[in-house]
C-alpha positions in Angstrom: 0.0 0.0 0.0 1.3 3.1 -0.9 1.4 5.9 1.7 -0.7 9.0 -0.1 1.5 11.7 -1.7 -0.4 14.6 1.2 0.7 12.7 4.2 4.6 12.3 3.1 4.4 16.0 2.0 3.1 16.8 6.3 5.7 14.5 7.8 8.4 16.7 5.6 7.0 19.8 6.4 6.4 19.1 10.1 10.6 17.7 10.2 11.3 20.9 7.8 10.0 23.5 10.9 11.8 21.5 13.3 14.9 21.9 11.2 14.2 25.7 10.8 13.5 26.4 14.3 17.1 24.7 15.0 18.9 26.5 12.8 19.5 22.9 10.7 20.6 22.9 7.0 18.9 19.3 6.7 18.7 15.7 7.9 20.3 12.6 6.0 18.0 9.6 7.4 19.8 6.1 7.3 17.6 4.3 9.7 15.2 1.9 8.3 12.1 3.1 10.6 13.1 6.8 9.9 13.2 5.8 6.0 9.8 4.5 5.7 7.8 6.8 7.8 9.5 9.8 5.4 9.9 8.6 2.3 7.2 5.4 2.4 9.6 2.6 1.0 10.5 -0.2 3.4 13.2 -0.7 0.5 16.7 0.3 1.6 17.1 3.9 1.6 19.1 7.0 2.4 16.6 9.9 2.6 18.1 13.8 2.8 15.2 16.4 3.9 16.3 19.4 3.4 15.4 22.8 5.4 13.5 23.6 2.3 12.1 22.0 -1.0 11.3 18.2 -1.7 13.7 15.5 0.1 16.1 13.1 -2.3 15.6 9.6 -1.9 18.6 7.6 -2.5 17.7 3.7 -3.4 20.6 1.4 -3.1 19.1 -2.2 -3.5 15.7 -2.9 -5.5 15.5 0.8 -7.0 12.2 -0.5 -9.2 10.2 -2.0 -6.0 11.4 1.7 -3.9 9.7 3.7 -7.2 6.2 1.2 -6.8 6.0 1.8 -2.9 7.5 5.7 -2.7 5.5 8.9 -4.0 8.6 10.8 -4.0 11.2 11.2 -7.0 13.6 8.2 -6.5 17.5 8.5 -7.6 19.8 5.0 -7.6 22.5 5.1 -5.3 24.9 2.4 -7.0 28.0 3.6 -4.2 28.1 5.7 -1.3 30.8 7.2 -3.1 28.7 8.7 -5.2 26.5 10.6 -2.8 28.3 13.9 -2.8 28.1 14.1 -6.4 24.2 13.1 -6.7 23.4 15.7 -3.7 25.3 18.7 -5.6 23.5 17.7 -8.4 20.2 19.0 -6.6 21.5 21.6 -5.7 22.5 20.4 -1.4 26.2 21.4 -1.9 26.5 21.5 2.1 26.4 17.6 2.2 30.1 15.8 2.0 31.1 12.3 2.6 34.3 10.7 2.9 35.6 7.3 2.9 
């Protein structure tokens, strides 16, 4: 069952004021049960929210059974490697990961 498009868009928003109240650029979500209550996919997921805007969902494994279960725009994540350059891509330069 797919979680409706209005109820992921109030769980971002609700996070997003939290952020903004705390002076927060964004929140990367790795956790499983953090995953799926944001970006409703149990698939595995990285999920950035950002202060502002739509989040980026980042599918790793199963990237076709993520897109069927998640309203949101989905990108494939083949390496964590990768990340930094996906995430400057739309436009979250502030994100960095290093190996």
């Amino acid at each position: 069952m797919r979680i409706p498009i209005k109820e992921l868009q109030e769980r971002i928003s609700n996070l997003q004021v939290n952020l903004q109240k705390r002076g927060i650029e964004g929140a990367l979500l790795v956790q499983r049960a953090d995953t799926l209550y944001f970006s409703g996919t149990a698939q595995n997921v990285h999920v950035y929210i950002p202060v502002e805007g739509k989040p980026m969902v980042l599918a790793y494994r199963d990237f076709a059974r993520a897109k069927s279960e998640s309203s949101w725009r989905l990108y494939r994540l083949k390496a964590c490697r990768k990340f930094q350059r996906i995430s400057r891509k739309r436009g979250f330069p502030c994100l960095e990961y290093s190996a």
